[in-house]
N, C-alpha and C positions, 0 to 999 in steps of 0.2 A: 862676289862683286864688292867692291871698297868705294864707301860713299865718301865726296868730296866736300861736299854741302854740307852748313852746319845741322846737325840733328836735334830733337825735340824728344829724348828714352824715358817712354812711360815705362812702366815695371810695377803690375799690381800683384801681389802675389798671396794666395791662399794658402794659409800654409798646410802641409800633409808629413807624414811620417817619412817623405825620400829630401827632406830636406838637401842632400846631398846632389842628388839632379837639380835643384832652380840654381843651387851656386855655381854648378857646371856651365850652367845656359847662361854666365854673366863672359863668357867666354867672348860673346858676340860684341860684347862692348868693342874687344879690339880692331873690330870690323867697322867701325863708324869712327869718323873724324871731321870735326868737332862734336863733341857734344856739350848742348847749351842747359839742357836743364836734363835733371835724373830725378824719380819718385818713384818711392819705395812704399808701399803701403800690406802689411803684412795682420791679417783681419781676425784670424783664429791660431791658435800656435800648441804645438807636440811635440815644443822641443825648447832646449833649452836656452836661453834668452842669452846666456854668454856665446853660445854657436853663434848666433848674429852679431853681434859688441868686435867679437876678433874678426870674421871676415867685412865688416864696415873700415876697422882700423884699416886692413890689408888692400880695402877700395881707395886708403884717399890719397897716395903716391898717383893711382890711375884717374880719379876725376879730377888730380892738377894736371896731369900731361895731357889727357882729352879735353882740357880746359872749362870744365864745369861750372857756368854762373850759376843755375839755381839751383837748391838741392832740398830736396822734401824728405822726410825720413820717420813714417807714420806706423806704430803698434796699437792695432786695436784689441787689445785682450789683459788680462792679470799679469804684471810682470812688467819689468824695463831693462831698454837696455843702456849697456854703460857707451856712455859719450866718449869723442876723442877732440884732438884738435884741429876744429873746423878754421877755426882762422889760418889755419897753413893754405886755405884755398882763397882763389881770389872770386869769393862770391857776392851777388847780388841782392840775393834772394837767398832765407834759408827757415826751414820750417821742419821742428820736431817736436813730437809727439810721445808723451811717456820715457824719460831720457833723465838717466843721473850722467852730472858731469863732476865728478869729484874731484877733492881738493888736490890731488897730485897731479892735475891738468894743470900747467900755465899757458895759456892763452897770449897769444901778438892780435897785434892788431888787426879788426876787420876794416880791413882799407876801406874797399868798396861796396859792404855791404848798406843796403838799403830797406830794406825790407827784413823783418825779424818775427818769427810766430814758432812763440813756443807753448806747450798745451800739456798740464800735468809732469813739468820740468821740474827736477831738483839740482840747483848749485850748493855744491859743500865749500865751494872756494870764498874767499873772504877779499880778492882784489876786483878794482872794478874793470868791467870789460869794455875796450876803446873801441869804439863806434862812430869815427868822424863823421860819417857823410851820413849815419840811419838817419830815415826819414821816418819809420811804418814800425809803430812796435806792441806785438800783443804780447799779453801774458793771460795766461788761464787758468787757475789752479794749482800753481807755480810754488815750492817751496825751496826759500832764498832766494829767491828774485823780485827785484822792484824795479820803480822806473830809476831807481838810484843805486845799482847796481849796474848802471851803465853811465860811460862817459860818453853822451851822443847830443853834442852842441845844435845839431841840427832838425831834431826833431820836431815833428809837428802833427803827428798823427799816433795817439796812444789807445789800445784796448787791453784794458785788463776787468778779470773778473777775481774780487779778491775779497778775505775776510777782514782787510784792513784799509781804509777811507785813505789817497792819496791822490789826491789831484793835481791835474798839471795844467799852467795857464799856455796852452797851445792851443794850433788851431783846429785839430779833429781831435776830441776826446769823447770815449764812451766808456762808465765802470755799470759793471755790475757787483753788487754786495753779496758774500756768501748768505750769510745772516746776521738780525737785526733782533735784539731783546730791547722791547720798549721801554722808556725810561721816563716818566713825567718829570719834563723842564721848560721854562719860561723862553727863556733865551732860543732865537731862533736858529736850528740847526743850518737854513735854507740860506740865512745873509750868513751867518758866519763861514757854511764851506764854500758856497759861490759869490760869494763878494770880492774874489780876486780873479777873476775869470772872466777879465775885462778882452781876453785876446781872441777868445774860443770863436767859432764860424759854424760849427757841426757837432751839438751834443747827444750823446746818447746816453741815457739812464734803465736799469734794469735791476730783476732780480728785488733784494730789499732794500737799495737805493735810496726810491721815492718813498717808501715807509721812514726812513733814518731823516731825509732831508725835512718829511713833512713833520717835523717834532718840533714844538714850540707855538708862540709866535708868530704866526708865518701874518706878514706886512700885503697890501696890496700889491705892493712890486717895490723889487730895491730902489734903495737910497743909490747905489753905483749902479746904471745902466750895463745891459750885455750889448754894446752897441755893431757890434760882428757877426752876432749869430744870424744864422739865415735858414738853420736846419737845425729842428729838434724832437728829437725818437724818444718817447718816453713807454716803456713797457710795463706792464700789470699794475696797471693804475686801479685802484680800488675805488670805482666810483662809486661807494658806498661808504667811505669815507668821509668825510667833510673835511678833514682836515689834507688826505691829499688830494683832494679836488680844486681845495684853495691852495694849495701848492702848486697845481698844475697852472692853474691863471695867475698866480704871481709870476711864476716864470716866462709865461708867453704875454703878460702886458713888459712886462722888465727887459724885455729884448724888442726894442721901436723896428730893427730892420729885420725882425722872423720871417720868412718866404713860406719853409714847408713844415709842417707841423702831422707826425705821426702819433697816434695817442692806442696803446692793447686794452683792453680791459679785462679785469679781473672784479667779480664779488661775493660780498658776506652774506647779500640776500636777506641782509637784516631791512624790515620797513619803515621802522622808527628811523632809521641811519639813512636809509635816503629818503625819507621825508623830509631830515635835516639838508639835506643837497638840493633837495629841489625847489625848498625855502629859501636859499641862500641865493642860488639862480636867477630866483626872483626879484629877492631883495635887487640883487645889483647888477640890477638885467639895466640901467641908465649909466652901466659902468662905461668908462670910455673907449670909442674903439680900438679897432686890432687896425693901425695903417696899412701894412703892405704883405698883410697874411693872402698866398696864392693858392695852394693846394694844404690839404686835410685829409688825414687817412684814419680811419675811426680800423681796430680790427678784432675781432672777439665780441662784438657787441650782440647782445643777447635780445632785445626788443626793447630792455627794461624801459620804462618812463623813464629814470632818471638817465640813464643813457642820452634818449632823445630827447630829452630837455638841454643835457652839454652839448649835443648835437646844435640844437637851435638855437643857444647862447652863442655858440660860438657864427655860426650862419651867420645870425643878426647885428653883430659887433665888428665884422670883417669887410672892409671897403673895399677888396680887389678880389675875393675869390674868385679863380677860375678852376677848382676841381675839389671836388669832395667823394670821399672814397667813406661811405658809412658799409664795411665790410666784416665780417663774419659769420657764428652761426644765430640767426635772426627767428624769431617767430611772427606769427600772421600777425599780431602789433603793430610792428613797424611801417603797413600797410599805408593806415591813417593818418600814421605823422608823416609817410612822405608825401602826400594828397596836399599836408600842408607846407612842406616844403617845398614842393616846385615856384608858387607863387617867389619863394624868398629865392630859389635858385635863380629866378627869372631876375628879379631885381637884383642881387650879385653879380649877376653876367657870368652863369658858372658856364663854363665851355667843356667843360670832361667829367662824364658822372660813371659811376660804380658802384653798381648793387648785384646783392644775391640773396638769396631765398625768397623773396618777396612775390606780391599780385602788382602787375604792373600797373603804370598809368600812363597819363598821353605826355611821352615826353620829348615830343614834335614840338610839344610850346615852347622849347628850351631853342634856343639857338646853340644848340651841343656840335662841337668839333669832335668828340668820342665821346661814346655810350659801349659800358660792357655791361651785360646782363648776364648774372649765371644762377640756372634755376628759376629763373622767375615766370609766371601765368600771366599769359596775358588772355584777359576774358572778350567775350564775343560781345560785352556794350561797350567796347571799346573805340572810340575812331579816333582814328589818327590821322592828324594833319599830314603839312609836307614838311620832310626831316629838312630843310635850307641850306 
């Protein structure tokens, strides 16, 4: 039967020592017409990784005639393989995984493409690659590739995870730091690399990032406002820090229009170090509010005090909450402070709460639009109103 309709060829394959039967079974491709997207995901391997490189070359005459927009091309194991030239295709979308493209590739133009994820890539080529229309570009692990190794006028959405600081003022950026040797300096790392990042909408920080940023300095909030941002994911926040915990509230008083605010944490378990933090909390618990902070997603939090004291810093500071996510793995602590929390959830007008591990309590006084509970006890002196 010869399908007319365009098709969607998943192709996950494990790989086994008859390598030579899965390449037969691609026979079926010429049974489908169109095909719009093909992924290749190939998990463990017993063979040799140039056997793959040549039968890819010999696929890409076939996914131009089958007219192939998106194309995935994923190795998960020791080993890569060698690239070819994917700009001969008119795609969309294209994502590889473990992939040398070396210098005797020349590369035309990717017309159409839009979308770019590449993950433990290597360029030996030294021209840059033209990307009119990309919009979407990750990089991972990537040796010879930046965001300046491509000519892509239109982008606006970049992820890379890199050992080198480069920022882009568009409008979704997320990096993560490979690693970070601290360095005592005066000068603030925080206004000096986001002081131009006047355009951003959606940051994401990770990795040693927030350690690199929190060095110096660090101001109650810039001198240049983030006046776009409206979403900001900060991962392995060291709230035992002091120094990025004050990085963490410089950045969310420094953007007036934040909506949603995700916060991981990570700690040193040191008590000196957050007694420092939850002195600090104190101190400038009269600091000025958070305008139009909506939703809060706490994740990895452990019970600590100083946890729940950033917890209740930020509660008490934010004039429009409607959702607070204090999620991870939690101990019987955390009990107590939510007991004191509902009163503040009730005065926020919080409409969607999210907890886990926890002993429950009555949280019918809430005017809750969503309630997720996972793992939680709820005990027999308990009454509960009527959920409204």
């Amino acid at each position: 039967m010869v399908h007319t309709e365009p098709a969607e060829l998943l192709l996950e394959y494990i790989a086994s020592k008859h390598i030579a039967d899965f390449f037969g079974r691609l026979q079926m491709i010429t049974m489908v017409s169109p095909i719009l997207k093909f992924s290749l995901e190939i998990l463990n391997g017993h063979f040799d990784t140039r056997t793959i490189s040549d039968h890819i070359a010999q696929w890409i005459p076939l996914f131009s005639r089958k007219g192939v927009k998106q194309l995935a091309l994923e190795i998960f194991y020791f080993g890569e393989i060698i690239g070819t030239d994917f700009s001969s295709l008119d795609l969309t979308y294209l994502k590889l995984t473990r992939v040398i493209l070396p210098s005797t590739l020349v590369f035309g133009e990717f017309t159409y493409l839009t979308n770019l994820e590449l993950f433990q890539a290597t360029y030996l080529g030294k021209s840059l690659l033209n990307c009119p229309v990309l919009e979407k570009l990750m990089l991972k692990h990537c040796i010879g590739l930046s965001p300046t190794t491509f000519n892509a006028p239109e982008l606006k959405c970049l992820h890379e995870i890199s050992d080198q600081i480069r920022l882009q003022n568009i409008t979704e950026f997320s990096f993560g730091l490979c690693s970070y040797s601290f360095t005592k300096r005066k000068a603030s790392n925080l206004v000096e690399v986001l002081g131009s990042l006047n355009k951003i909408e959606k940051f994401s920080i990770g990795i040693f990032f927030i350690r690199y940023l929190a060095e110096g300095d660090c101001p109650e909030r810039l001198s240049e406002p983030m006046p776009y941002l409206k979403t900001l994911n900060i991962f392995q926040v060291n709230f035992s820090d002091l120094s990025e915990v004050s990085c963490l509230l410089c950045l969310i008083r420094s953007a007036p229009n934040l909506r949603k605010l995700h916060i991981s944490a990570v700690h040193s378990k040191s008590s000196r170090a957050e007694r420092n933090v939850i002195n600090y909390l104190v101190e400038n618990s009269e600091a000025g509010p958070i305008d139009r902070l909506e939703s809060v997603n706490f994740s990895f939090v452990e019970g600590r005090r100083v946890e729940l004291e950033l917890v209740k810093f930020i509660l008490a500071h934010s004039l429009l909450l409607k959702t607070m996510v204090p999620y991870g793995f939690v101990d019987k602590t955390i009990g107590d402070h939510i007991a004191q929390w509902i009163p503040l959830f009730s005065r926020k007008g919080v409409k969607q709460l999210a907890l886990e591990k926890v002993i429950g309590h009555d949280f019918s006084s809430l005017d809750l639009t969503y309630l997720k509970l996972e793992t939680v006890m709820l005990t027999s002196t308990l009454v509960f109103g009527e959920f409204t």
